[in-house]
Structure formats: C-alpha cells, structure tokens
C-alpha positions in Angstrom: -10.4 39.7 28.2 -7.8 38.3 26.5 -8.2 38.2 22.4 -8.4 34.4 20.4 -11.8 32.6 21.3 -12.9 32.4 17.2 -11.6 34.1 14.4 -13.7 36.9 14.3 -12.9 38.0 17.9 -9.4 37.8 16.8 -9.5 40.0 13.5 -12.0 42.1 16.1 -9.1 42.3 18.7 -6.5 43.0 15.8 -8.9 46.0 14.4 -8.9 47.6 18.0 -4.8 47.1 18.5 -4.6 49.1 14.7 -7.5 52.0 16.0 -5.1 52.4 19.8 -2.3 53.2 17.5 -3.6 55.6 15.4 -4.8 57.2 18.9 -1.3 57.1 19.7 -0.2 58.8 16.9 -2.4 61.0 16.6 -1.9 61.9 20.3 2.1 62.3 19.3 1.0 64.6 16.0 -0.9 66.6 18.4 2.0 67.7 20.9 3.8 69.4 17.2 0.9 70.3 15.6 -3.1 71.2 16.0 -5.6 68.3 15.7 -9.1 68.1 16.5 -9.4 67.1 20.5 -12.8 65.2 18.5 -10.1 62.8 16.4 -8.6 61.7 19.6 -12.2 60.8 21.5 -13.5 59.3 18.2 -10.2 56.9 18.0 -10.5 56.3 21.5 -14.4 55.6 21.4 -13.7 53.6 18.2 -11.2 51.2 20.2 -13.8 51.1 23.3 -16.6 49.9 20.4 -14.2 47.2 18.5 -13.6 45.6 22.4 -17.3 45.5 23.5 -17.9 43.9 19.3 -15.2 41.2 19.9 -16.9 40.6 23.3 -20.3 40.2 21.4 -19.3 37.9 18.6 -17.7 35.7 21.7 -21.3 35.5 23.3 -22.9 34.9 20.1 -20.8 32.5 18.8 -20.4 31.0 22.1 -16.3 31.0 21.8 -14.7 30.8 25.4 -13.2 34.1 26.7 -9.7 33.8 28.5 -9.3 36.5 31.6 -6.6 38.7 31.5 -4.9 38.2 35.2 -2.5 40.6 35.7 -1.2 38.8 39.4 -0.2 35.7 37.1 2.6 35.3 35.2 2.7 34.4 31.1 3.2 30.3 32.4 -0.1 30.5 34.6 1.1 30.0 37.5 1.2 32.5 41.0 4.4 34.3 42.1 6.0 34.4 38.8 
C-alpha cells in the first residue's frame, strides 16, 4: 500500500518512515558500538504496527488504498 487515503493514514505512514530510520540508525550505531539486539526488533515491530494502524484507519474511515506496483512505472503506465 501506498500512503495518502485520509490524513490520518498519512501522519500514520509518516510516523512509520520516522520509526524505519531510527531502525536504521540504530542498526549503523550497532556495527561501532553495543546496542540491545531488543531495540532493533522493537523499532522494527514498531514500524510493522504503524503500517497494519494506517491500514486500519483506511478501512475504518473508508479512505481508498492505492497498490504499490512495482512492474509500473511513476506515470502508470507498463514498460516504463
């Protein structure tokens, strides 16, 4: 899924693109220094939660969902 759809999925989508960073920062602080293996599963758990929340306010809200087609190009259309 693609974010937009309502506001909320949007700030939802935008709250998951922030917690993937932190995972990939912390991931980076990890290769110099010790951190918790549990920091990197809880970010990455968090990220999974804030997709399957935007998901939900979509349904509940009833806001259209765009899939994400990776064979397509950004214009829509086949063959790029």
């Amino acid at each position: 899924m693609l974010p937009g759809g309502s506001r909320l999925n949007a700030e939802l989508h935008i709250c998951r693109t922030v917690c993937r960073r932190a995972e990939r920062a912390t991931v980076a602080l990890g290769r110099m220094e010790s951190v918790p293996p549990e920091a990197v599963r809880y970010l990455n758990r968090l990220s999974d939660a804030l997709f399957v929340y935007s998901r939900w306010a979509s349904h509940v809200t009833g806001a259209p969902e765009t899939l994400w087609e990776p064979n397509q190009s950004s214009s829509g259309l086949a063959g790029g």
